[in-house]
N, C-alpha and C positions, 0 to 999 in steps of 0.2 A: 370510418377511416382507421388504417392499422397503418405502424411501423413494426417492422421485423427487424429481426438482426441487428440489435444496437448494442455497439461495445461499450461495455467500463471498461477498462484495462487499471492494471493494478500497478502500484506507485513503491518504489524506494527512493527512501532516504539516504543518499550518497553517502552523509554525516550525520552526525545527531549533536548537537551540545547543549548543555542545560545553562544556561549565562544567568540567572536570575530566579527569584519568585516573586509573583504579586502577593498584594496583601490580601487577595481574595483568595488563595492559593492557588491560584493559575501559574503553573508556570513556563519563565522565557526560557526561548527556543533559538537555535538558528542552525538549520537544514537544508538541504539540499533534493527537493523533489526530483525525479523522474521516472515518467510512464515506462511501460514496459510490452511486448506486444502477450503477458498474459494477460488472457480477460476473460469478466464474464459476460454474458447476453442477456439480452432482455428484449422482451416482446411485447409491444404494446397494442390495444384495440379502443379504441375510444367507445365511450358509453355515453347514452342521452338521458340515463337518469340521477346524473351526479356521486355514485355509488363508487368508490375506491375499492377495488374487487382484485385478491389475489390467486392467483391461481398456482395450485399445487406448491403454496407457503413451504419456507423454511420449517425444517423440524422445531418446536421448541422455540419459536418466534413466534409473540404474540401480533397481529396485526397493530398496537398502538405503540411497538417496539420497532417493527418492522422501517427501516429507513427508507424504501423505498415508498412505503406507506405514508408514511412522516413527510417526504417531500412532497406529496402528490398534494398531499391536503394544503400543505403550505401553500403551494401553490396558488389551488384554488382558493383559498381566502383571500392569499395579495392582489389577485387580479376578481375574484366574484365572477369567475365562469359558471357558471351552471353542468358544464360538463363531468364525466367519470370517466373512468378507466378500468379495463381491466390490464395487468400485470403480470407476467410469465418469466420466470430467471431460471437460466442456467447456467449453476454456480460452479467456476472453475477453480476462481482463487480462495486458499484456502481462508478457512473463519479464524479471526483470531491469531493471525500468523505475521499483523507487521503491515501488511501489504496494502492496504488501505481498500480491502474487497467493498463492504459496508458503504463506506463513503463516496469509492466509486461509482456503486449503483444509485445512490442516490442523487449525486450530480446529472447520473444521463437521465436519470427521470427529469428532475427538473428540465435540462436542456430540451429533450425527444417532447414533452407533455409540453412547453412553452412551443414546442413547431405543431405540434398533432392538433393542441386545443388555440390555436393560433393566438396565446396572450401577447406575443409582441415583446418582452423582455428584455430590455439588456443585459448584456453578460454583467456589467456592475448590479445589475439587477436581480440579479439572480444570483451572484455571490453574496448578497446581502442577507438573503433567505435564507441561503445556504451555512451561512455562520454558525445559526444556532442548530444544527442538525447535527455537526460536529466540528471538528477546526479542521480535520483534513477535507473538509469538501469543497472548501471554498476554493482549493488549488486545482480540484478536478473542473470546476466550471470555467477558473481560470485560463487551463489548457496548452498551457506553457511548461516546459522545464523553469523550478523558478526558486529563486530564492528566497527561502521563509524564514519573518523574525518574528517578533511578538510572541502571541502564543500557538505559531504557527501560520498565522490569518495577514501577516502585512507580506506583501509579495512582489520579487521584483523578477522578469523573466532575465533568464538565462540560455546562452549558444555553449552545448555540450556537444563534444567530438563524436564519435561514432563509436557504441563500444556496443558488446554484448553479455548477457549476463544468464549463472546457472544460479536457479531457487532450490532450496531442497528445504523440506519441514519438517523440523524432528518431531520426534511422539511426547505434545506435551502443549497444554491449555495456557496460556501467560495471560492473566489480569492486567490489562492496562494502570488500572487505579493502584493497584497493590505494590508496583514497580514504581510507580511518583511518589505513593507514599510512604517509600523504605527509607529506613533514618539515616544508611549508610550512601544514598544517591549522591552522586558528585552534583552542585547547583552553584557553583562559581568556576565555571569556564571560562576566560578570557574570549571576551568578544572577538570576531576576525571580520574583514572585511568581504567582499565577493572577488575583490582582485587577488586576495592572497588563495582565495577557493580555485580561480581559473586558472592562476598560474601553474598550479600544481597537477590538475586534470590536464591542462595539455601533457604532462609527462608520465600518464599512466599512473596503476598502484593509487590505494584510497588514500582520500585526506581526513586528516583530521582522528575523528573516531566516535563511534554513537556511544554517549555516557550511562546510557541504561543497561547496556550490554554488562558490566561486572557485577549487576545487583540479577539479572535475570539468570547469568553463569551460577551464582550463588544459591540462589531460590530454587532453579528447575535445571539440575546435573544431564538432562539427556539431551538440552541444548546447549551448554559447553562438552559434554562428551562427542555428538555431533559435531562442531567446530572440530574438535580437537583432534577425530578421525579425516578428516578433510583433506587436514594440513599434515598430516604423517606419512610417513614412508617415502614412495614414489608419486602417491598422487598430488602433495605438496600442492594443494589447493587453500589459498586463503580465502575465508570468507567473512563478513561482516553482519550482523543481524539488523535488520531492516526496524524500524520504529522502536514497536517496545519487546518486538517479539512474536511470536518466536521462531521463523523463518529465516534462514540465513542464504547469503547471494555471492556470488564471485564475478568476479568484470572479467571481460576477454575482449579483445584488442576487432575481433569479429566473430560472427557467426560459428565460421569454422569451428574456431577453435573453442567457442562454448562446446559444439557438439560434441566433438574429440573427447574433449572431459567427463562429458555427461557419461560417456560409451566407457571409459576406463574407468567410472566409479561404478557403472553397473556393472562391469565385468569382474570387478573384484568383492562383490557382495559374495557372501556364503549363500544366502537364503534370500529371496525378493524383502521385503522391507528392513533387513537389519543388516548392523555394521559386521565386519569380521574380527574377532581379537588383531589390536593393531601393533603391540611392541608387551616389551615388559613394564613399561611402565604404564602401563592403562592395566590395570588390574580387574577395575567394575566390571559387570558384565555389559557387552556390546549395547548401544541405544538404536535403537529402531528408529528407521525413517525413513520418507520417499525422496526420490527427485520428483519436481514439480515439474519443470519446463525451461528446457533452453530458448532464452528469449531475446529478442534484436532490442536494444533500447530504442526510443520513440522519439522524432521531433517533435513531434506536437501531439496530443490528444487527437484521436480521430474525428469526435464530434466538433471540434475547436468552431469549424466554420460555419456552423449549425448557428450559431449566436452572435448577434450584431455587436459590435465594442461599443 
């Protein structure tokens, strides 16, 4: 038995704020998930000899690193199929960029390998698994636009308007861990509610603001130089960094006028991946980046109905 063609699509965070720390040093969160139609794919084949089998692996990913590896087995331990897999990704979103690429794929493993090896799961079920694989995954099985507190992992669905969004990824690696553990992190946000979140989204222009963002500006200059080309001149594009980094996104009211954008920032590149000198007061040399994808925001996760509630 094969599934083909199965999307992750990849996730921003509207907001980001840091409200707390546990004493485990986990810390609280309260964000704003939504899907987005970039994604990547994956291709499954089921196998009769229990073998978790990856085909043509990530560079530089060990298979017991590997998430989509990670969930399969999980899998099969919670339920004791006997069943394998082999596994095929084609990776769109980029690594390391915020987006939730990683965690996405291993949600649809879970969800596609719970239809393919017919374990039967519930979606409570399978976010349960899904927790310790990372804390964004638990949203991707979820399947909702949705409100997350805790450390990510308590979720409440969310009705978001229709908007559209441009990603672009500057040239630069950002450590998750490195970014929580900088001393100058903001971690006493003032808590908000979800009504204070929707009131504001029906009026367009971001709420709030992701707290990682002035330690990541600080740390890695080619993703505040990035922003800071966006928003200048004519293109006067604002844009917001999605999680910890380092991929930044702008909202657009629709489709259109993502695209519109996307065409007037490549038109004003000097050279395919790099910025142009933008004023006098940018003195460094231009930072290098691509556009990713003009993309529709998502009602729901495509696989959503794949999984019983």
């Amino acid at each position: 038995m094969k599934l083909y063609d199965v999307p992750a699509p990849a996730k921003l965070n509207l907001f980001l704020h840091v409200v707390g720390r546990r004493a485990d040093g986990y810390h609280l969160l309260q964000t704003v998930f939504r899907f987005i139609g970039l994604s990547d794919t994956l291709h499954f084949e089921s196998r009769d000899d229990g073998a978790i089998v990856r085909v043509d692996p990530l560079p530089d990913v060990p298979a017991d690193t590997d998430l989509t590896v990670r969930a399969a087995r999980a899998l099969q331990a919670a339920t004791g199929t006997r069943r394998g897999v082999s596994i095929a990704l084609e990776k769109r979103i980029p690594m390391g960029g915020g987006l939730g690429g990683g965690s996405s794929d291993a949600a649809t493993t879970l969800i596609a390998l719970n239809r393919l090896w017919n374990t039967g799961l519930s979606r409570a079920e399978l976010m349960r698994l899904a927790l310790p694989l990372g804390a964004d995954v638990p949203v991707f099985v979820f399947g909702q636009s949705a409100f997350a507190e805790g450390i990510g992992d308590v979720l409440t669905a969310v009705d978001l308007p229709a908007r559209a969004y441009l990603v672009a990824q500057p040239d630069a690696s950002v450590p998750t861990p490195a970014v929580f553990g900088d001393p100058d992190l903001t971690r006493d946000t003032p808590c908000i509610t979800i009504a204070d979140f929707l009131a504001s989204s029906l009026s367009g222009g971001f709420f709030g603001r992701n707290d990682l963002e002035p330690v990541v500006h600080r740390r890695f200059p080619e993703v505040f130089r990035a922003a800071q080309w966006l928003a200048a001149g004519d293109r006067g594009i604002d844009v917001r960094m999605s999680g910890s980094g380092a991929c930044l996104f702008a909202e657009f009211a629709d489709m259109q006028a993502a695209v519109l954008a996307e065409r007037k920032i490549a038109a004003t590149m000097r050279v395919a991946g790099r910025m142009p000198d933008t004023s006098q007061a940018m003195q460094e040399p231009p930072a290098r980046f691509r556009l990713v994808q003009a993309s529709p925001g998502l009602i729901e996760h495509p696989l959503r109905h794949w999984t019983a509630s």
